[in-house]
ChimeraX commands (.cxc) that place a marker at each C-alpha (Angstrom):
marker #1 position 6.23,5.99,-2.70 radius 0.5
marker #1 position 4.01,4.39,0.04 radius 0.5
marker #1 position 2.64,2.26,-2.40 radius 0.5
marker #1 position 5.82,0.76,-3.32 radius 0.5
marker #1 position 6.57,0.54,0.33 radius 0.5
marker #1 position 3.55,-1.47,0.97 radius 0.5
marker #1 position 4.17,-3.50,-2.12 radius 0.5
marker #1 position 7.86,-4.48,-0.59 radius 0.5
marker #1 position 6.79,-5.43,2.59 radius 0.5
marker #1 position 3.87,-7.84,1.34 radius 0.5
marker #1 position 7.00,-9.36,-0.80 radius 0.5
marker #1 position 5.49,-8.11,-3.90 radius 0.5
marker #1 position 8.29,-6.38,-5.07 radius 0.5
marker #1 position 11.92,-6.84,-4.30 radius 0.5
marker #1 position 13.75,-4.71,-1.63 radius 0.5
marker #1 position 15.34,-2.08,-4.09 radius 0.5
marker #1 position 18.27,-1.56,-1.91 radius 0.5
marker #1 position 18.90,-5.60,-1.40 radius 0.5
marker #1 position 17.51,-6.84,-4.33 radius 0.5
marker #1 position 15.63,-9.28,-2.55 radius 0.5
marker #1 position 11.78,-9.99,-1.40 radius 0.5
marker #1 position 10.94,-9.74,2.17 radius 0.5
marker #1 position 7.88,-10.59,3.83 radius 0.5
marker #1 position 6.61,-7.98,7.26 radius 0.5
marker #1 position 3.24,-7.44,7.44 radius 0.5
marker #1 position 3.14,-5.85,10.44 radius 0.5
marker #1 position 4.87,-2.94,8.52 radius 0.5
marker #1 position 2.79,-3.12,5.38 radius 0.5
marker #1 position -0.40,-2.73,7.53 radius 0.5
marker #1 position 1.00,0.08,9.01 radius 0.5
marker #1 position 1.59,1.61,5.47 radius 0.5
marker #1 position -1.45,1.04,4.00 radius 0.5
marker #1 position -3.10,2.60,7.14 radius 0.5
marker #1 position -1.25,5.35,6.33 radius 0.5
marker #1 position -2.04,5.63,3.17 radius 0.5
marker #1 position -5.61,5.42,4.18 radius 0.5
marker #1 position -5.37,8.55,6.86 radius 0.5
marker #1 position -3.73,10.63,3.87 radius 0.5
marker #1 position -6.99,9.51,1.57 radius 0.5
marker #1 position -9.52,11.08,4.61 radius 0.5
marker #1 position -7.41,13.67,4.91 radius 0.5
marker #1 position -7.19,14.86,1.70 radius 0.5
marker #1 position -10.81,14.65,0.89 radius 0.5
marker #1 position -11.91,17.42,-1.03 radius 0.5
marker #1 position -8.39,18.68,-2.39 radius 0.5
marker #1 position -7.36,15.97,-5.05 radius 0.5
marker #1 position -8.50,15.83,-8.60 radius 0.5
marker #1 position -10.80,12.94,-9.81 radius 0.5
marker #1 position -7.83,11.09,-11.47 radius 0.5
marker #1 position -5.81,11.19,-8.02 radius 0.5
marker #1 position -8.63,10.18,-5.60 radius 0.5
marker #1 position -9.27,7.21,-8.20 radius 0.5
marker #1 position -5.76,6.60,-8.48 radius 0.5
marker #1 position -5.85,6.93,-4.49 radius 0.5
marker #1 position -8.95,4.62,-4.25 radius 0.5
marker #1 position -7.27,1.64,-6.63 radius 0.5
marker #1 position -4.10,1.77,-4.79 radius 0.5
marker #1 position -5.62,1.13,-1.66 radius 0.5
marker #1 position -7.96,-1.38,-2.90 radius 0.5
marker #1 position -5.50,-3.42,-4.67 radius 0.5
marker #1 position -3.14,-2.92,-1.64 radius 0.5
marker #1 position -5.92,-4.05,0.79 radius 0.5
marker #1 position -6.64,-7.33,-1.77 radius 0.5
marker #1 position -3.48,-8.17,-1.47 radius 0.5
marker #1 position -2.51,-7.96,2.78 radius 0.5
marker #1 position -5.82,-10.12,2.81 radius 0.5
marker #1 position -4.45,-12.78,0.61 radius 0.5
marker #1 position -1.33,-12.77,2.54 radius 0.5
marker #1 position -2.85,-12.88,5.48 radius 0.5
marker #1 position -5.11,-15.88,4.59 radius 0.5
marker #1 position -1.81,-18.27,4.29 radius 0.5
marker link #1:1,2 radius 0.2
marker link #1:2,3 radius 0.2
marker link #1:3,4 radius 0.2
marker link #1:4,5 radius 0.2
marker link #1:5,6 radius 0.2
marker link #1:6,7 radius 0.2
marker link #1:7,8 radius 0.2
marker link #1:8,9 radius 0.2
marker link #1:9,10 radius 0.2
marker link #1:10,11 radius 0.2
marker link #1:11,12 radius 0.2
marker link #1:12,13 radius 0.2
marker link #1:13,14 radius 0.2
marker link #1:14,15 radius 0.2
marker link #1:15,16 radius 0.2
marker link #1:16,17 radius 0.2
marker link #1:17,18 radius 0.2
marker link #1:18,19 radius 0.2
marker link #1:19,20 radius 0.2
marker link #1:20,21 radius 0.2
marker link #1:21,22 radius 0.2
marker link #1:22,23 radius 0.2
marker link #1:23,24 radius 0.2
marker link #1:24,25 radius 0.2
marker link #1:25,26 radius 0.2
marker link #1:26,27 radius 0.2
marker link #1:27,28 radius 0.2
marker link #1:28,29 radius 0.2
marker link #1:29,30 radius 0.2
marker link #1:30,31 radius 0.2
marker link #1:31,32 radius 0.2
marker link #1:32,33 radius 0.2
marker link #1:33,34 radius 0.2
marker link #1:34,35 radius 0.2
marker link #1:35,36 radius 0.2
marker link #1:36,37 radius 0.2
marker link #1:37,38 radius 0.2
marker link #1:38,39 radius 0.2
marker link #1:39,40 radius 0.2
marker link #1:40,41 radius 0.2
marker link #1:41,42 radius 0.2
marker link #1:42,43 radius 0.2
marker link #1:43,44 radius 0.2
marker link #1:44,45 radius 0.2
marker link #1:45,46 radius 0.2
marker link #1:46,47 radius 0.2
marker link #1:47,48 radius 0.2
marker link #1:48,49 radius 0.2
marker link #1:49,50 radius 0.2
marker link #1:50,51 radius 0.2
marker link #1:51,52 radius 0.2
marker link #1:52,53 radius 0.2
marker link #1:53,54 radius 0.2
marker link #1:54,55 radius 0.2
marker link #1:55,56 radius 0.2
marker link #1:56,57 radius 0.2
marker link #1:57,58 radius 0.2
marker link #1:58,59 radius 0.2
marker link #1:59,60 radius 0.2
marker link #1:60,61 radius 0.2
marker link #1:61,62 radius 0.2
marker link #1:62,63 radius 0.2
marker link #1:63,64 radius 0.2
marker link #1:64,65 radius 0.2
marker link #1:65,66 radius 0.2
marker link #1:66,67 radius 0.2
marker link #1:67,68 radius 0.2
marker link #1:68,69 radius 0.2
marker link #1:69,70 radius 0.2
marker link #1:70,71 radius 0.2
view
């Protein structure tokens, strides 16, 4: 669910209430911060699969707010 967040506010994905794509990455930051507290702290209590799952989110999410930022 944060994911998707994250992907909406990059403009990745299109608002699912609005249908449309929407650009504030001030707020996608914030997200994938987020999502980065809940990876340290929930070290230790995920499975392999979710901490990779965890770990390719954030990298891809990370890739991504760079690029953006870059423009």
């Amino acid at each position: 669910m944060l994911g998707t967040s994250a992907m909406i506010h990059l403009g990745a994905a299109p608002d699912p209430v609005t249908g449309q794509s929407l650009r504030d990455l001030g707020q996608a930051r914030y997200t994938i911060d987020l999502l980065g507290l809940l990876k340290d702290k929930t070290e230790g209590h995920r499975s392999p699969e979710e901490s990779q799952l965890l770990d390719d989110l954030l990298y891809d999410l990370r890739m991504r707010y760079l690029q953006e930022t870059k423009l």
